[in-house]
C-alpha positions in Angstrom: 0.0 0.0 0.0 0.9 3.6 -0.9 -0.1 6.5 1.6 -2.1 8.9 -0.4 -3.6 12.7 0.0 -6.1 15.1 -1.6 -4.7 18.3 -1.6 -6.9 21.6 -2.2 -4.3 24.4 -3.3 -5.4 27.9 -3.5 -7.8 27.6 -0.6 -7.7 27.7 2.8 -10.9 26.0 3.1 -11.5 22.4 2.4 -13.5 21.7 -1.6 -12.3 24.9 -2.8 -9.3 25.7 -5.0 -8.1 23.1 -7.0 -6.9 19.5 -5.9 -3.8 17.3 -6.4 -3.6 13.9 -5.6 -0.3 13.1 -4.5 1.5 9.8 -4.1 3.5 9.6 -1.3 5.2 6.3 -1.7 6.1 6.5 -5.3 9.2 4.0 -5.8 8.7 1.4 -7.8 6.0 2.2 -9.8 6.6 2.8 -13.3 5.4 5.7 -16.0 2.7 3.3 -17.3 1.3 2.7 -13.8 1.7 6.3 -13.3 -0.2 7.6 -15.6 -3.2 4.8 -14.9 -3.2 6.2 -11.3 -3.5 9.6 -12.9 -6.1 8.5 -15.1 -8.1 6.8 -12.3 -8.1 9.7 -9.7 -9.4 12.3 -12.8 -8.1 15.2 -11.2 -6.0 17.9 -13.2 -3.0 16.6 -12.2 -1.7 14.1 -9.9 2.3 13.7 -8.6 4.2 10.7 -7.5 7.2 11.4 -4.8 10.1 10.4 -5.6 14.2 10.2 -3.7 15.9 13.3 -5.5 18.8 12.3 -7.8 20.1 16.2 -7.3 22.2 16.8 -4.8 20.5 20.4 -4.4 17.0 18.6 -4.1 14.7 17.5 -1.2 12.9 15.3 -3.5 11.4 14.6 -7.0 7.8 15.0 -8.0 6.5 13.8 -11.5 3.5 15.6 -12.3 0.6 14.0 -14.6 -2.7 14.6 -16.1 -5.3 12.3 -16.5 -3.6 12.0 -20.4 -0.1 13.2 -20.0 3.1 13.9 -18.0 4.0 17.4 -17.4 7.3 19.1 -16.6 6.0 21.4 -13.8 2.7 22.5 -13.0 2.0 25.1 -10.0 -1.1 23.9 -7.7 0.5 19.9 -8.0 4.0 22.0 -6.1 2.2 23.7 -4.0 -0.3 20.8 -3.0 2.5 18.4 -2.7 4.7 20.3 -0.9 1.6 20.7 2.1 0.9 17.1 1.8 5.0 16.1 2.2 5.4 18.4 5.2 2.2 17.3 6.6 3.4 13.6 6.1 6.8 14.7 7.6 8.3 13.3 4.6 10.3 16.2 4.7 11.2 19.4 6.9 11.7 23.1 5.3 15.4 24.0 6.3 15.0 27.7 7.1 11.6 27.9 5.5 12.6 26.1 2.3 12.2 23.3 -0.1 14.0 22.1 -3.0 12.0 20.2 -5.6 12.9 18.5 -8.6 10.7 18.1 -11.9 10.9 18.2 -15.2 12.1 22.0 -15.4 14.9 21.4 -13.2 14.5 22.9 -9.3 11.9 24.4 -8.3 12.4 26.4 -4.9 9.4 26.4 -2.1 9.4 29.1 0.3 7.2 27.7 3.1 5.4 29.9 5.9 2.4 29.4 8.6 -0.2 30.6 6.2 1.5 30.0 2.3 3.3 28.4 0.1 5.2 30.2 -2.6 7.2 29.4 -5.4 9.5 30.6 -7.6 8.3 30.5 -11.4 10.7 29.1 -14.0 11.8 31.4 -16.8 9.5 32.2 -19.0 9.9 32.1 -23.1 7.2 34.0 -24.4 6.2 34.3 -28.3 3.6 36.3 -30.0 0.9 34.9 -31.4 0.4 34.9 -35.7 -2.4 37.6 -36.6 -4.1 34.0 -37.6 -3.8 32.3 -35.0 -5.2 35.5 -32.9 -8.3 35.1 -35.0 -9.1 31.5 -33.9 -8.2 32.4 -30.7 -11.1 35.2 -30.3 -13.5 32.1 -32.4 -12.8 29.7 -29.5 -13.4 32.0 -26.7 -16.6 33.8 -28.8 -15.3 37.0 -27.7 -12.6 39.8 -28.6 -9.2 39.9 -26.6 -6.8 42.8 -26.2 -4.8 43.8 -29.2 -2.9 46.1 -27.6 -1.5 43.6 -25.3 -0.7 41.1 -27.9 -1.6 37.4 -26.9 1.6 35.0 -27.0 2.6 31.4 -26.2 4.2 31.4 -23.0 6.2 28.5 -21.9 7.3 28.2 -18.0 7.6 24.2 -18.5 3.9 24.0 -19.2 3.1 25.8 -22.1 0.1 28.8 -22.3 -1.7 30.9 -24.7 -2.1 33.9 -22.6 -4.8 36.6 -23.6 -6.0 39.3 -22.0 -9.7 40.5 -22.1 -11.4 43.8 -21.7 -12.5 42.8 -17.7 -12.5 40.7 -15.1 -16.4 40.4 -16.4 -16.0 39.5 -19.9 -13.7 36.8 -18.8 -16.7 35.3 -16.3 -18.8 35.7 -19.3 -16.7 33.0 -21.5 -18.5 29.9 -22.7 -15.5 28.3 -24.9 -15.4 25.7 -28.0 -13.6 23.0 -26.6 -13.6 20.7 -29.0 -11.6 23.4 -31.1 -9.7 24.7 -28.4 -8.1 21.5 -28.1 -7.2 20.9 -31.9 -5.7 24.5 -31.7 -3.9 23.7 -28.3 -2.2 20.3 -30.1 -1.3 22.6 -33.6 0.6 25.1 -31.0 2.1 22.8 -28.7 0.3 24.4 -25.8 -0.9 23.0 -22.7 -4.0 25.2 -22.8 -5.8 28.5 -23.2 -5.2 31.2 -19.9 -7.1 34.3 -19.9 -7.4 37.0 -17.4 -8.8 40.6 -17.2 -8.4 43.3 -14.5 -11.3 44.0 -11.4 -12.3 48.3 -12.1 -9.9 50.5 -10.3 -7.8 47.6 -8.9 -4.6 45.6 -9.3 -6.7 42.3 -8.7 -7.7 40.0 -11.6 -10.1 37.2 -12.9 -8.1 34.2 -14.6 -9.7 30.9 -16.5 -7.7 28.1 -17.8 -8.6 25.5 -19.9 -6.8 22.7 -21.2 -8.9 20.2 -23.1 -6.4 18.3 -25.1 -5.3 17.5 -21.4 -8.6 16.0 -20.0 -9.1 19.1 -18.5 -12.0 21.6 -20.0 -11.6 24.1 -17.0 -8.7 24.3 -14.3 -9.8 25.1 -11.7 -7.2 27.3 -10.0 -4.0 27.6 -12.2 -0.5 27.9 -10.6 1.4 27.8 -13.6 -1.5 29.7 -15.6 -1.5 32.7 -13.0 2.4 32.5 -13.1 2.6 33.1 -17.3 0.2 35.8 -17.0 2.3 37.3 -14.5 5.3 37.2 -17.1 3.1 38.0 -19.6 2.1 41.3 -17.7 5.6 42.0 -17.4 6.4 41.6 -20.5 3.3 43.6 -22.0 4.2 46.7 -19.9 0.5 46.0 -18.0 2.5 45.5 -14.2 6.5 46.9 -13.2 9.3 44.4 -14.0 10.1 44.2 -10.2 8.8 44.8 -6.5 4.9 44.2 -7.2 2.3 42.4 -6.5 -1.2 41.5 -6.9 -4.0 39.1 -6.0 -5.9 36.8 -8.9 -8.9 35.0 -8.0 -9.9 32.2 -10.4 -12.2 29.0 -10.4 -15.5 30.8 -9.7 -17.1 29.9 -12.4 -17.1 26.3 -11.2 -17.4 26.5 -7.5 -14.1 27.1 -6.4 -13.0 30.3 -5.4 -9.3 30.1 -5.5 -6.8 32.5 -4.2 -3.7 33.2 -5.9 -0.7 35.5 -4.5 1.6 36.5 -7.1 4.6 38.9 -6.3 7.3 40.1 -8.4 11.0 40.7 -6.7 14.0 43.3 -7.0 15.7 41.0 -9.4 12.2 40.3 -11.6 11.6 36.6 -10.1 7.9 36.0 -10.1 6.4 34.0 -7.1 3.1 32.2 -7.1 2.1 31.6 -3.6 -1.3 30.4 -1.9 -2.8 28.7 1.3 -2.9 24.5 1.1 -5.5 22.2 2.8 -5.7 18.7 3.3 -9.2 17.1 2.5 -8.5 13.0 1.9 -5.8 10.7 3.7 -5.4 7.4 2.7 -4.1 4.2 1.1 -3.5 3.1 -2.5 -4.1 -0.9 -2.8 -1.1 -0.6 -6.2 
């Protein structure tokens, strides 16, 4: 048997923000059995703990969707890291985790009330004038021009837009059947779209990802984290010493929380409160 949590990231309340199942006894299960866990629990993602081969690492986490495995994901970090400390599976040394994934490491600032990482490096790339077009057809509404959507790649992979408000993006009703054949042709993980609350800093994200299984994510670490760079890159929020709040996952019940803060040398962090709703046992 292989202790197992339920992880709700982004909330500090139990069925609200977005859960992980993690894995806490991973050795010795291969990617095929991985992946059919993965499948089985249907969550967005779910992440196997691993010994860390790097000598900088606490651990290792692989990260999967109920199709695919990804190379870092931001609720699955967050979520796991709660559910290792929790487990005692590890300790933070001054506040601190290392983790491991497919990106490389990932470090995990740790406090009483969050958990915060640091993002990977973002590659951003405009979108094509065509490809903007389909974009607007899938959503069934305009995006900013201005702020030109791009592909933005922090491990996972986004098509970032920006819309006029935080109301028109509450108002989407997507094509997902198209969204996904447009997410395969760009290499994306999925759509993330955000637009900014009247006369504040705060914003409404949705992320969708059906060519992952996933329609609607329901609070999206590494989504929030490319619109951050995104913003940065668009001139929409200062390259350094900001921040800013995001809610996301209203739409579908889950009224997520997402910290996002930007530092003196231009790291973003993605940060947010963790709560445990299911311990248990996996009979693999």
């Amino acid at each position: 048997m292989r202790a197992y949590k339920v992880v709700d990231a982004f909330s500090d309340r139990p069925f609200l923000g977005n859960p992980v199942a993690v894995v806490l006894d991973a050795e010795g299960l291969d990617t095929a059995a991985m992946q059919a866990i993965a499948r089985w629990t249907n969550l967005s993602e779910t992440t196997f703990l691993l010994p860390a081969e790097h000598p900088d690492a606490d651990y290792a986490l692989r990260i999967f969707t109920p199709l695919s495995e990804l190379p870092f994901a931001g609720h699955p970090t967050l979520g796991s890291a709660h559910a290792i400390i929790e487990a005692g599976r590890h300790t933070p040394k001054t506040g601190v985790l290392v983790q491991e994934c497919g990106v490389g490491l990932v470090r995990i600032e740790v406090t009483d009330r969050l958990i915060t990482l640091a993002l990977p490096s973002a590659r951003i790339e405009t979108l094509a004038v065509d490809d903007v077009a389909e974009l607007e057809a899938i959503l069934g509404a305009p995006v900013q021009k201005e702020s030109a959507p791009a592909l933005v790649n922090v491990g996972p992979a986004w098509i970032v837009a920006q819309m006029t408000d935080a109301a028109a993006v509450l108002a989407l009703k997507p094509d997902f059947a198209r969204s996904a054949v447009f997410e395969r042709r760009l290499n994306a993980t999925g759509i993330t779209v955000f637009g900014r609350y009247p006369d504040s800093s705060a914003i409404e994200v949705r992320s969708f990802a059906p060519s992952d299984g996933i329609d609607e994510d329901p609070v999206c670490g590494s989504g929030n984290g490319s619109v951050a760079a995104f913003q940065i890159a668009r001139g929409l929020i200062p390259p350094v010493a900001t921040a800013y709040t995001a809610t996301q996952g209203q739409c579908i019940g889950r009224d997520g929380h997402i910290q996002i803060s930007v530092d003196e040398a231009g790291q973003v962090y993605v940060g947010g409160a963790c709560v445990t709703c299911v311990d248990g046992w996996l009979h693999k």
